[in-house]
C-alpha positions as CSV (number, residue, x, y, z in Angstrom):
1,X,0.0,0.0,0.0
2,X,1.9,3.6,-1.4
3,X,0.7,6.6,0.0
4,X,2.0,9.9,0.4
5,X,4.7,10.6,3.4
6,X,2.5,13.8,4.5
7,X,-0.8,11.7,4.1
8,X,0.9,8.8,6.2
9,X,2.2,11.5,9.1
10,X,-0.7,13.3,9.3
11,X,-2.7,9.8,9.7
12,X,-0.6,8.4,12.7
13,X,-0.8,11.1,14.5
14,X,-1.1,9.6,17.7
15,X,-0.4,6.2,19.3
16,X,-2.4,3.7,20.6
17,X,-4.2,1.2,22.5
18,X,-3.6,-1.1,26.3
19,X,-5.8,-3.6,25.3
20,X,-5.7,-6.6,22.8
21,X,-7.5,-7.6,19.4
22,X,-9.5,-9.6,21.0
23,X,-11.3,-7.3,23.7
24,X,-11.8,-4.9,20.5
25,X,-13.5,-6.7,18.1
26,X,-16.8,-7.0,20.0
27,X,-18.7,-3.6,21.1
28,X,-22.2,-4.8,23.6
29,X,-24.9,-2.2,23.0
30,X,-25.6,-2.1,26.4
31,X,-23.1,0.8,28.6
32,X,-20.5,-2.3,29.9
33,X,-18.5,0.7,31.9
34,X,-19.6,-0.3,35.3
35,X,-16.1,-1.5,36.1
36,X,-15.2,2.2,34.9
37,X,-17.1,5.0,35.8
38,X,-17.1,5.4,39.6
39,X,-18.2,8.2,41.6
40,X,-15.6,9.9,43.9
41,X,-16.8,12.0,47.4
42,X,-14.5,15.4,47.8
43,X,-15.0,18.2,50.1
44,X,-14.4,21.5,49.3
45,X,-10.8,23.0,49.3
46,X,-11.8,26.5,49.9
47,X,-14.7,28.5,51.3
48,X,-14.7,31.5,48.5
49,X,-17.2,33.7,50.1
50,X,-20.0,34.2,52.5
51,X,-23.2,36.4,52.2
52,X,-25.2,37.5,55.1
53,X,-24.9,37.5,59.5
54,X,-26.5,33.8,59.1
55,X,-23.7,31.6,58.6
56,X,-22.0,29.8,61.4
57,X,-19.0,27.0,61.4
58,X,-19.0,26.9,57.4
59,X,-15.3,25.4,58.4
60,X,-17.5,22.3,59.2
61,X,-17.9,21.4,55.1
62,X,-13.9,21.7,54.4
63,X,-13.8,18.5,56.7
64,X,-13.6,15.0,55.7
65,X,-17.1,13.6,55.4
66,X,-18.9,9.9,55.0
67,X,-22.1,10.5,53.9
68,X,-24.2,9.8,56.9
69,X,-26.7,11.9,58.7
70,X,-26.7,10.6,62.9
71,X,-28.0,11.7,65.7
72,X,-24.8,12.7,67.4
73,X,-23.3,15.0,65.4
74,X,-22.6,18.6,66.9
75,X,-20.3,20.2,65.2
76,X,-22.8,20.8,62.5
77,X,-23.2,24.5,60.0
78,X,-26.2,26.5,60.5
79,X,-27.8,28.8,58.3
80,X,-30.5,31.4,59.7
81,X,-33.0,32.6,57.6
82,X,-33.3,36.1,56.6
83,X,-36.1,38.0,54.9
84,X,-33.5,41.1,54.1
85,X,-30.0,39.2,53.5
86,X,-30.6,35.1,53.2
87,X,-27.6,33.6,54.1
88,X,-25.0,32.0,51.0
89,X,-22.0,30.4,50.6
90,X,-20.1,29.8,47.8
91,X,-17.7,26.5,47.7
92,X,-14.3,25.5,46.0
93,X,-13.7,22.1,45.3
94,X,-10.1,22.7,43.6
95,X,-10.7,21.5,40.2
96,X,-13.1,20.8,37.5
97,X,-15.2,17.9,37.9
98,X,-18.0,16.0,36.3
99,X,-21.0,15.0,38.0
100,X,-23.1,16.6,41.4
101,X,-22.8,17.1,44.7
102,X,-24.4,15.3,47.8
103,X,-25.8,17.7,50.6
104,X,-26.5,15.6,54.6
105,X,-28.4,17.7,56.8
106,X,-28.8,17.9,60.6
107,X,-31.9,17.5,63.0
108,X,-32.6,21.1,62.4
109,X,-36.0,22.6,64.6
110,X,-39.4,21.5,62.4
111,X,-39.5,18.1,60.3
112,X,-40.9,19.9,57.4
113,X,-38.1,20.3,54.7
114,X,-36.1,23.4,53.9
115,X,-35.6,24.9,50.3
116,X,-32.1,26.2,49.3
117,X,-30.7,27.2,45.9
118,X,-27.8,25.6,44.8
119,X,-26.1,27.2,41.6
120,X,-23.4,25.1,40.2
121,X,-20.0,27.0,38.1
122,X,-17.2,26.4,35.8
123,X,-16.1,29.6,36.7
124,X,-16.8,31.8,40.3
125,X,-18.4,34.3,38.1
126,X,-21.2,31.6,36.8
127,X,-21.6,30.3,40.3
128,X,-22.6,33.6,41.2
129,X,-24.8,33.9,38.2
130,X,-28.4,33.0,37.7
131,X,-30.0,31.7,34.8
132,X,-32.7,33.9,33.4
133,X,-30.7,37.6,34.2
134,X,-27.3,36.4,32.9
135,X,-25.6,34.8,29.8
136,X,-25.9,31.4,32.4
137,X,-27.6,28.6,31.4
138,X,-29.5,25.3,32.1
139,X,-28.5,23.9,28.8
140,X,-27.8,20.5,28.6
141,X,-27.7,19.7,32.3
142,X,-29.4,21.7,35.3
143,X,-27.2,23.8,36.7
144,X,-29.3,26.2,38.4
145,X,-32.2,24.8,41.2
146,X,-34.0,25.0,43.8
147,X,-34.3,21.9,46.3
148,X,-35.8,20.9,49.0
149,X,-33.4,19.2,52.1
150,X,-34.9,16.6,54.0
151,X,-34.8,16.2,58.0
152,X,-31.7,14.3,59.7
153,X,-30.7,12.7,56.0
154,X,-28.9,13.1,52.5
155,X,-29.9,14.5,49.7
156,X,-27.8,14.5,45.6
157,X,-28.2,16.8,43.2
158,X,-26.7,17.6,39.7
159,X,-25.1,16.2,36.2
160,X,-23.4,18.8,35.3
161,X,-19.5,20.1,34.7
162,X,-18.7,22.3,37.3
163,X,-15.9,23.5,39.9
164,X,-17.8,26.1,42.6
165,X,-21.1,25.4,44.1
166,X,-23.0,28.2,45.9
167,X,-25.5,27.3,48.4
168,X,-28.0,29.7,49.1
169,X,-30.8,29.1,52.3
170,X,-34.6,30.2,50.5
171,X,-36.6,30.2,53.3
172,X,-36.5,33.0,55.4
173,X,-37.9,31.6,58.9
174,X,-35.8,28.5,59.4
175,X,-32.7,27.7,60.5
176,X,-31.1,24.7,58.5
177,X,-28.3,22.9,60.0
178,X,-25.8,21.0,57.4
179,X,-23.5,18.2,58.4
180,X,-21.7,18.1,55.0
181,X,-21.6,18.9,51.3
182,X,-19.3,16.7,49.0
183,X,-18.8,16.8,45.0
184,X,-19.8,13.9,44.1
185,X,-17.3,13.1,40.8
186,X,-17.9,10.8,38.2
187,X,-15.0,9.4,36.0
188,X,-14.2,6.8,34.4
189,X,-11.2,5.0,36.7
190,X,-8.6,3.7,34.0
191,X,-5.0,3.5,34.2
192,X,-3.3,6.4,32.3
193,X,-1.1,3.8,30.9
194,X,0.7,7.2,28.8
195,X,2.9,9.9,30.2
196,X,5.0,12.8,29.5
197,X,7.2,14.6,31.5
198,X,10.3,17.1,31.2
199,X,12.1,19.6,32.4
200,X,9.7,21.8,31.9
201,X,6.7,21.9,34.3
202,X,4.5,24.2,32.2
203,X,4.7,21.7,29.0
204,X,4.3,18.6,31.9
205,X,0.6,20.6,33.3
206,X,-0.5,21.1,29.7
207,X,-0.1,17.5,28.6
208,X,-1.6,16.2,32.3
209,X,-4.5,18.9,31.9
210,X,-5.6,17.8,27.8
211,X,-5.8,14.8,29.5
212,X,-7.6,15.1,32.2
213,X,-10.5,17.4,29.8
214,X,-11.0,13.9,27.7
215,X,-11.2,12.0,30.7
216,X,-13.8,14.0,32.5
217,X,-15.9,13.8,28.7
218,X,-15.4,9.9,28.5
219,X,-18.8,9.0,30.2
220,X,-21.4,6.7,28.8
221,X,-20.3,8.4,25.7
222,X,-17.4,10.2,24.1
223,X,-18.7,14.1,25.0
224,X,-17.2,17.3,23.7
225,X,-18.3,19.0,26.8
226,X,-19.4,18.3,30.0
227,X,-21.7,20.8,31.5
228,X,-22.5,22.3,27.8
229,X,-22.3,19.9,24.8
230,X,-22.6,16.8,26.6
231,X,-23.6,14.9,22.9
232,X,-21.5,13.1,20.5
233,X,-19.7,15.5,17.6
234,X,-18.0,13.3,15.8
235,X,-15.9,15.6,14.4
236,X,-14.9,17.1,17.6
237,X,-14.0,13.4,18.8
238,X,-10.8,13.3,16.7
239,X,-8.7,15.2,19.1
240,X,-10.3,13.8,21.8
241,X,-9.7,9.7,20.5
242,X,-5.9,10.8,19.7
243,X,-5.2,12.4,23.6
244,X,-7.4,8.6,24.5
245,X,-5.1,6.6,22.6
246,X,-2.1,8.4,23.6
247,X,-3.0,8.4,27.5
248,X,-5.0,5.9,28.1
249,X,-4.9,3.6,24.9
250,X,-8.1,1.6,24.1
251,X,-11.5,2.5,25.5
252,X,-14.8,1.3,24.5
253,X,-16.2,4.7,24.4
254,X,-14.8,5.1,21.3
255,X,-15.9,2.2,18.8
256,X,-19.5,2.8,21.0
257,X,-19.9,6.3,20.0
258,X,-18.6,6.5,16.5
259,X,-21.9,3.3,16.6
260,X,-24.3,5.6,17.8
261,X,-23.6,8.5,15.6
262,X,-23.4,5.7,12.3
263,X,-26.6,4.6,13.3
264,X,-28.3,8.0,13.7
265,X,-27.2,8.9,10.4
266,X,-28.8,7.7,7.6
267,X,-26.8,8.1,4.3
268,X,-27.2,10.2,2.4
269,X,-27.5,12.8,5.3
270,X,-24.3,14.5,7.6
271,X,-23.4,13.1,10.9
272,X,-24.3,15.9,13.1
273,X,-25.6,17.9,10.2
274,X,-22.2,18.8,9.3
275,X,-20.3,17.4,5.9
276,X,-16.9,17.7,7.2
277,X,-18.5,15.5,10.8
278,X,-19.1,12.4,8.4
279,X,-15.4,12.5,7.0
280,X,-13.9,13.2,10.3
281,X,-16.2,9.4,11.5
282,X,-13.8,7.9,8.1
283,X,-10.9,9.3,9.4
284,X,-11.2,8.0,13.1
285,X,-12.2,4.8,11.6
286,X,-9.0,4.4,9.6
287,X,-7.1,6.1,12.8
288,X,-8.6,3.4,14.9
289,X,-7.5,0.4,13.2
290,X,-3.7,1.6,12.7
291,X,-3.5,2.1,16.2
292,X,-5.4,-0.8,17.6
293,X,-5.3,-3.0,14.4
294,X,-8.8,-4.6,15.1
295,X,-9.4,-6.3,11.6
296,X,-12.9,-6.9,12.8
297,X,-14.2,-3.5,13.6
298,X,-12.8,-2.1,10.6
299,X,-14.2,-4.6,8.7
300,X,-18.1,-3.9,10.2
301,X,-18.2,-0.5,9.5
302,X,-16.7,-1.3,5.7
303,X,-20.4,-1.0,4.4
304,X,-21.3,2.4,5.5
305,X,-17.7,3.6,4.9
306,X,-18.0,2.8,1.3
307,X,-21.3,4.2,0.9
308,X,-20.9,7.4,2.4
309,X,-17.5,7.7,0.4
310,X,-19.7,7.2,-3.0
311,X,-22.6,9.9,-1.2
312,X,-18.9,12.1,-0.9
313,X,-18.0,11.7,-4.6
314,X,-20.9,13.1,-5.7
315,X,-20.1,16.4,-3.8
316,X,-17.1,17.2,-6.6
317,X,-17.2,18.9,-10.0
318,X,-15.6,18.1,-13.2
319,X,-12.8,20.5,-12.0
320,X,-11.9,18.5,-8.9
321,X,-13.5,21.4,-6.6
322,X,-15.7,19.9,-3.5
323,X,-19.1,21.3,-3.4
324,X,-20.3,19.7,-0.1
325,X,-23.8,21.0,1.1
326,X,-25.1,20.8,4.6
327,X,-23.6,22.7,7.5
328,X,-20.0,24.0,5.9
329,X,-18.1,24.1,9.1
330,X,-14.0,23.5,10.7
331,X,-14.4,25.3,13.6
332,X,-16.4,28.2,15.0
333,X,-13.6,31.1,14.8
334,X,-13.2,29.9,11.1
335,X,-17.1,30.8,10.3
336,X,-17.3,34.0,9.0
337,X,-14.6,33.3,6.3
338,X,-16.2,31.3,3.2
339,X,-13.0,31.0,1.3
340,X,-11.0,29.3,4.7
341,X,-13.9,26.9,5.1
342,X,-13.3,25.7,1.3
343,X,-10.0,25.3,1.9
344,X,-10.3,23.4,4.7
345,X,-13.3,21.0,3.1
346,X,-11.2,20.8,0.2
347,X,-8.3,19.1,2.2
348,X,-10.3,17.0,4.6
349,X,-11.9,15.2,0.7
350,X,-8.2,14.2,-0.3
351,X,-7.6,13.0,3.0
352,X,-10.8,11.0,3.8
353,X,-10.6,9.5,-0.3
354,X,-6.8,8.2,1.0
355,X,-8.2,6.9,4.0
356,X,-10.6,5.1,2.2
357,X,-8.2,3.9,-0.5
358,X,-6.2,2.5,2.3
359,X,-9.2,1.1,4.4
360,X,-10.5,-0.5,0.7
361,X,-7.0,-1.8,0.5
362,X,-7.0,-3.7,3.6
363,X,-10.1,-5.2,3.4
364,X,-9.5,-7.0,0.4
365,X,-11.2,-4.1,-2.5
366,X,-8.7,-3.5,-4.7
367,X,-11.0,-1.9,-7.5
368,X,-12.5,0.7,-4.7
369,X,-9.2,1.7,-3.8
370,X,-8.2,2.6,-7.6
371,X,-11.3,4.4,-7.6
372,X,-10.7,6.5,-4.5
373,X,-7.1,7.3,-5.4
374,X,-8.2,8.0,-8.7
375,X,-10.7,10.4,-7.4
376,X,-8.0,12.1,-4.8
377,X,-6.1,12.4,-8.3
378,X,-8.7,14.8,-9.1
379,X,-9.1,16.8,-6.2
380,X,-5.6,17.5,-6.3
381,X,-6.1,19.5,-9.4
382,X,-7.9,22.1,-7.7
383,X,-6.0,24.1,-4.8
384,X,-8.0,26.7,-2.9
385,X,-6.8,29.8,-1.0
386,X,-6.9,29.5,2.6
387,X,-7.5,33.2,2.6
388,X,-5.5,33.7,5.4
389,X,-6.7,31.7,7.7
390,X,-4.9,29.1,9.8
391,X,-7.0,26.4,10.0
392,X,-7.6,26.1,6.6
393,X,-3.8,26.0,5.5
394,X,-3.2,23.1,8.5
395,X,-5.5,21.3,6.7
396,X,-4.0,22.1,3.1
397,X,-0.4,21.3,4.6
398,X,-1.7,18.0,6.1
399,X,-3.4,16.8,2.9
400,X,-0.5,17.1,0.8
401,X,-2.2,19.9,-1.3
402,X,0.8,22.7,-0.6
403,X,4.2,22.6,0.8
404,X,3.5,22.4,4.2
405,X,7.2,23.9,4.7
406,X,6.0,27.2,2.5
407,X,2.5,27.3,4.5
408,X,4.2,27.6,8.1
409,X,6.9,30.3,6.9
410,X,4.0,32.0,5.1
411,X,1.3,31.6,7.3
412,X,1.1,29.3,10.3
413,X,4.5,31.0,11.5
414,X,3.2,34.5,11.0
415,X,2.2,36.2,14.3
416,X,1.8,32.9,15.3
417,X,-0.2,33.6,18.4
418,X,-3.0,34.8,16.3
419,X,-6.0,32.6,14.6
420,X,-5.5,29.8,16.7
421,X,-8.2,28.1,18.5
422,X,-8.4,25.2,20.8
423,X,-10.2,23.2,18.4
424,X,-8.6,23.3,15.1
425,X,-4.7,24.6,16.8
426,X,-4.3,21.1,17.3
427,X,-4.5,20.9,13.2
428,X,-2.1,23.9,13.7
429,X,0.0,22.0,15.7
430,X,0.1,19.0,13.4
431,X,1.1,21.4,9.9
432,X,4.5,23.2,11.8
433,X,5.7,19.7,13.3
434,X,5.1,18.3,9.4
435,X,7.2,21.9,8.2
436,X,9.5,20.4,11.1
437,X,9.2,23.8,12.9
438,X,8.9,22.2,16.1
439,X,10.1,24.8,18.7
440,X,7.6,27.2,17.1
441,X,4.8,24.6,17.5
442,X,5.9,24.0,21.4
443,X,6.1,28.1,21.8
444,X,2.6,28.1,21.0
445,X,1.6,25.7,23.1
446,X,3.3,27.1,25.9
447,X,1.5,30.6,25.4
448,X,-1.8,29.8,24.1
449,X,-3.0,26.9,26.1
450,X,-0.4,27.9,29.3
451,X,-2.5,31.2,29.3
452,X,-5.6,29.4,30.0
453,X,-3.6,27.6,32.8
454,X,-2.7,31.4,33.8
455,X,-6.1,32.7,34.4
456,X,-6.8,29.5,36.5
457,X,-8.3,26.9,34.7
458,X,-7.9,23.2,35.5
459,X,-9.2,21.5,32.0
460,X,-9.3,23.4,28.4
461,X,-12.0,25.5,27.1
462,X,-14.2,26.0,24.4
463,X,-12.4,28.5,22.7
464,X,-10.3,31.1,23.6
465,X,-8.3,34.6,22.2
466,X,-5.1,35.7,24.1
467,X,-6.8,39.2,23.5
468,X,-9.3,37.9,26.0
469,X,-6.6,37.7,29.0
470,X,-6.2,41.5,28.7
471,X,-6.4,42.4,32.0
472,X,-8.6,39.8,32.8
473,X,-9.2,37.9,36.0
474,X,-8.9,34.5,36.9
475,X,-12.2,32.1,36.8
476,X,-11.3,31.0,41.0
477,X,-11.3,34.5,41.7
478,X,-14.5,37.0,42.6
479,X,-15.3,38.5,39.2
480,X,-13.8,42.7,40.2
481,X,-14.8,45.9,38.6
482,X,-11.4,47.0,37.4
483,X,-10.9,43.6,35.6
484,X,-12.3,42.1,32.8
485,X,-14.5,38.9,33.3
486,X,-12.9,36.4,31.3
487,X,-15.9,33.9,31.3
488,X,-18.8,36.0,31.4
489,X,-17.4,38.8,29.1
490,X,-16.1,37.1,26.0
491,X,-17.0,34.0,23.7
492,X,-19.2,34.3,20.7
493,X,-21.4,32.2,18.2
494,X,-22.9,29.5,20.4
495,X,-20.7,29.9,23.2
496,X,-21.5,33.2,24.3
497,X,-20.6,34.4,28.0
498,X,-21.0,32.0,30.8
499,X,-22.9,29.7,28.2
500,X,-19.4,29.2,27.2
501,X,-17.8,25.7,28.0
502,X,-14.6,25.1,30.5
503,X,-14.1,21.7,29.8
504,X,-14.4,20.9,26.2
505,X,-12.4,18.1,24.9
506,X,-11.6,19.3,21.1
507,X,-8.8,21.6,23.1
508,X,-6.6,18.1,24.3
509,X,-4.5,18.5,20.9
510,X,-1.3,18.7,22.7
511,X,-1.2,16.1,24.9
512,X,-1.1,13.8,22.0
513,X,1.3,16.7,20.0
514,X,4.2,16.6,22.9
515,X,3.3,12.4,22.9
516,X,4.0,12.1,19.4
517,X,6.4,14.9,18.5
518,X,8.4,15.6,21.9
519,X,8.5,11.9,22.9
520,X,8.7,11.1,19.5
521,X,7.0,8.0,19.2
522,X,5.3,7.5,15.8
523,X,3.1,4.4,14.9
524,X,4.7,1.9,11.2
525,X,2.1,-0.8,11.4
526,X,-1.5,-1.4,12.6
527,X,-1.5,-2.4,16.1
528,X,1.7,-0.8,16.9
529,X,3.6,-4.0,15.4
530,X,6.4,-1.6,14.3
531,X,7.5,2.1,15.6
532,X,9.7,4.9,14.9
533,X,11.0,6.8,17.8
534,X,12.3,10.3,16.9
535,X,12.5,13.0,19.3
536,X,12.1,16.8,18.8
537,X,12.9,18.6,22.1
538,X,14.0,21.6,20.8
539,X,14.6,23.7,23.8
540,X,13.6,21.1,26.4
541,X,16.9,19.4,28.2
542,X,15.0,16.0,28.7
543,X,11.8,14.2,28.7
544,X,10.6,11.2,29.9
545,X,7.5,9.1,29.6
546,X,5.6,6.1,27.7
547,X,3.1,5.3,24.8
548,X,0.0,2.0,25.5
549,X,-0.2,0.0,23.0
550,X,-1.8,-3.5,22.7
551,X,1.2,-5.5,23.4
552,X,1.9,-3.0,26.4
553,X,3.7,0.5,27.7
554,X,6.5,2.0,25.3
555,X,8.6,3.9,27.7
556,X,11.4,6.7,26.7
557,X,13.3,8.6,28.0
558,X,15.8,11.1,25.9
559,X,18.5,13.4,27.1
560,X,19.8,16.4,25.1
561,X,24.3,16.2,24.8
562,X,26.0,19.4,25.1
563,X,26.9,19.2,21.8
564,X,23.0,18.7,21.1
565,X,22.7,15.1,20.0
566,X,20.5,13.2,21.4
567,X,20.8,10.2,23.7
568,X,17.7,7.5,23.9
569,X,16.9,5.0,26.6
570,X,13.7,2.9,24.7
571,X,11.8,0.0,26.1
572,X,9.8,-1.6,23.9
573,X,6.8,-4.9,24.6
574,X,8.0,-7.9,23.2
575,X,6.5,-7.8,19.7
576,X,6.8,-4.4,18.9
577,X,9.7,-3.8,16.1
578,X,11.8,-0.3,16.0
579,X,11.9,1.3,12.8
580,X,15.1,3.3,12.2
């Protein structure tokens, strides 16, 4: 099988998988995660702010807890009711988290319950927000409630993405007395089987933190978002399944969603509305199998995959131009300009038609791959502008349809800071390390995703513009009139203020970058039979850290020579064969 060296780097992009063949081949449709997802009690860290004369021992919640309302308890928080100024208290619990929070009450005076309000926030600023007079939402999960608390017992509330809870007593004539309130955080427990570390600390929390985003979105499905977007995009999921298979290797959350999306999607419609969405599901397919190389699964979805690659072919003219219909969409920042988008669509059709050639190849369908090739022949006749745009000339550089050595110096390298999103920068990313300018690509990732790290945040966002951090404060801090609110204040499109999600897992692209480029660990032959290690650490003076794939943990560790060679310590399973 010949394909193109850009085609082939751009396709391996990330390594691969801790299980073997033969736990892959077979996805139940039932959730089987219940040896997985667990649910994890934490107290609050900090106590952020107080409202109102009513509050007494709050110091009682930062306190380890179990769960259990008794009889003897008394060193217990009360919270008087006041008509003028009800008593509030707004809660830290250190990081973002997915799931709800568990409230255990006292023997407080009356049996009849007591209502609170409980707003759950990404940011302090949403926590202090209510939906209905702010840019805050109940989208997608509840957020924002009102509840009533039982006498002497427990109460759980919430599935949502959130980090600060405020607590806020309705009733005016009571006196509620609270034992405890614990996040309650729901994960999936695998091993992180991957791991990256260096001399530098920032680069270390920037892998660890793309990590942690996906984890938190691998619940019963693969989600782009956790309190906001908690649904399956499928072309969001290709970030997200390379930071998996480069962390935490195979999952079944992946073969399980890119099921439920096929099945939703009936050909000749776009997964998710969105034309680009239905080549990214060919792309993870082929992704999949060269990391995992699950014969099997590949070989299920080889129906579909051929079909919507003939629904595809009819999207280009005589010229070799694509004319896909349906939602025309990369990325949000990349809307407003028509000519980016083309670009962009243009380069994702030569890469899905080599995918498929490949994938035709494999499965034994020799005259479908000549077709495909034959019809990437043609789409490589017509070369659109990028019109400037970044994300549009990753894609063009990653295709093969320009020089991606001429796109970075003209281009991607140009104020480099600028026109980058967490979404498609990971594309970004993927162009300057193919234009082997990989200092530039690690600058960026130090200053663009290390700002979000900067202005507190504990998983990647949405989106985000260094213009936003402009005097703006941090999401653990109170939101302050001389400072700009850098959640409620800025996003746009369908992320607009504190709508705006703080946990989205498109942004992970460079955990698997610094896996695949830094550690240097690049995938020859499906299932990780054969490997090339080649480390870029431009100005790092070390790294450290290991790849999953089936047959086991790939561990590295290089070390930079004064005269700048490098030296490599490499483990590799039995099985696995280095490629020099």
């Amino acid at each position: 099988m010949q394909k193109s060296i850009i085609y082939y780097t751009f396709m391996v992009l990330v390594v691969v998988s801790c299980q073997n063949q033969s736990q892959n081949s077979s996805i139940p449709n039932s959730i089987s995660s219940k040896n997985e997802i667990v649910r994890e009690y934490l107290s609050p860290e900090r106590i952020l702010w107080t409202s109102g004369a009513g509050i007494v021992n709050a110091e009682q919640f930062l306190l380890p807890g179990n769960g259990q309302a008794d009889l003897v308890s008394s060193n217990l928080c009360s919270m008087n009711g006041d008509h003028e100024n009800p008593p509030s208290i707004l809660l830290d619990f250190g990081k973002e988290l997915h799931g709800g929070m568990e409230l255990v009450t006292g023997a407080f005076e009356g049996k009849d319950p007591i209502r609170v309000h409980i707003t759950l926030g990404e940011s302090v600023a949403e926590a202090m927000s209510t939906v209905g007079i702010s840019s805050a939402t109940n989208d997608h999960a509840i957020r924002d409630l009102t509840i009533s608390l039982p006498w002497l017992g427990k109460i759980e509330i919430g599935n949502s993405g959130f980090r600060f809870a405020r607590i806020t007593l309705v009733d005016p004539d009571r006196t509620l007395l609270l034992k405890e309130i614990r996040a309650i955080s729901v994960y999936r427990d695998i091993p992180w089987t991957g791991s990256f570390k260096s001399n530098d600390e920032r680069l270390n929390q920037i892998w660890e933190t793309g990590a942690r985003t996906v984890l938190l979105n691998m619940q019963d499905y693969l989600w782009d978002g956790i309190k906001r977007d908690r649904l399956v995009w499928v072309g969001d999921m290709h970030p997200e399944v390379s930071t998996i298979l480069s962390v935490f290797g195979y999952n079944e959350v992946v073969p399980k969603s890119l099921d439920l999306i096929r099945e939703a999607t009936k050909l000749p419609e776009w997964m998710n509305g969105i034309s680009s969405y239905s080549m990214w599901w060919i792309l993870i397919q082929y992704q999949w199998y060269i990391h995992n190389g699950d014969l099997e699964y590949l070989a299920v979805n080889q129906e579909y995959t051929y079909d919507l690659l003939g629904v595809l072919r009819t999207k280009i003219d005589e010229s070799g131009k694509e004319k896909l219909d349906g939602n025309r969409f990369l990325d949000w920042p990349t809307s407003p300009n028509k000519d980016a988008i083309h670009a962009g669509l243009q380069s994702l059709m030569v890469m899905t038609f080599n995918a498929g050639a490949e994938i035709a190849d494999i499965l034994g369908k020799p005259e479908l791959a000549s077709e495909y090739r034959q019809t990437v022949d043609l789409l490589n006749q017509h070369i659109p502008d990028p019109n400037g745009n970044k994300s549009g000339g990753a894609l063009m550089a990653l295709s093969g349809l320009v020089d991606p050595v001429e796109m970075n110096k003209d281009l991607l390298a140009v104020d480099p800071l600028s026109g980058v999103s967490t979404f498609y920068g990971f594309y970004v990313l993927e162009a300057r390390a193919l234009a082997g300018d990989y200092q530039g690509a690690m600058d960026v990732i130090r200053n663009y995703w290390g700002a979000m790290l900067d202005l507190g945040a504990t998983t990647f966002w949405e989106d985000f513009d260094l213009e936003w951090a402009k005097n703006a404060g941090r999401i653990d801090e109170m939101p302050s009139k001389d400072m700009n609110d850098i959640h409620a204040d800025y996003g746009n499109y369908c992320y607009v203020g504190l709508r705006h999600s703080l946990c989205h897992g498109w942004a992970s692209g460079p955990t698997t970058w610094l896996s695949r480029h830094v550690l240097g660990i690049q995938v020859i032959e499906p299932g990780c039979k054969a490997v090339k290690i080649e480390p870029h650490l431009g100005d790092l003076e070390w790294v450290e850290g290991s790849y999953p794939t089936p047959l086991g943990a790939i561990k590295v560790r290089h070390e930079k020579k004064p005269d700048g060679s490098i030296s490599s310590d490499i483990e590799l399973p039995d099985g696995i064969r280095l490629v020099k």
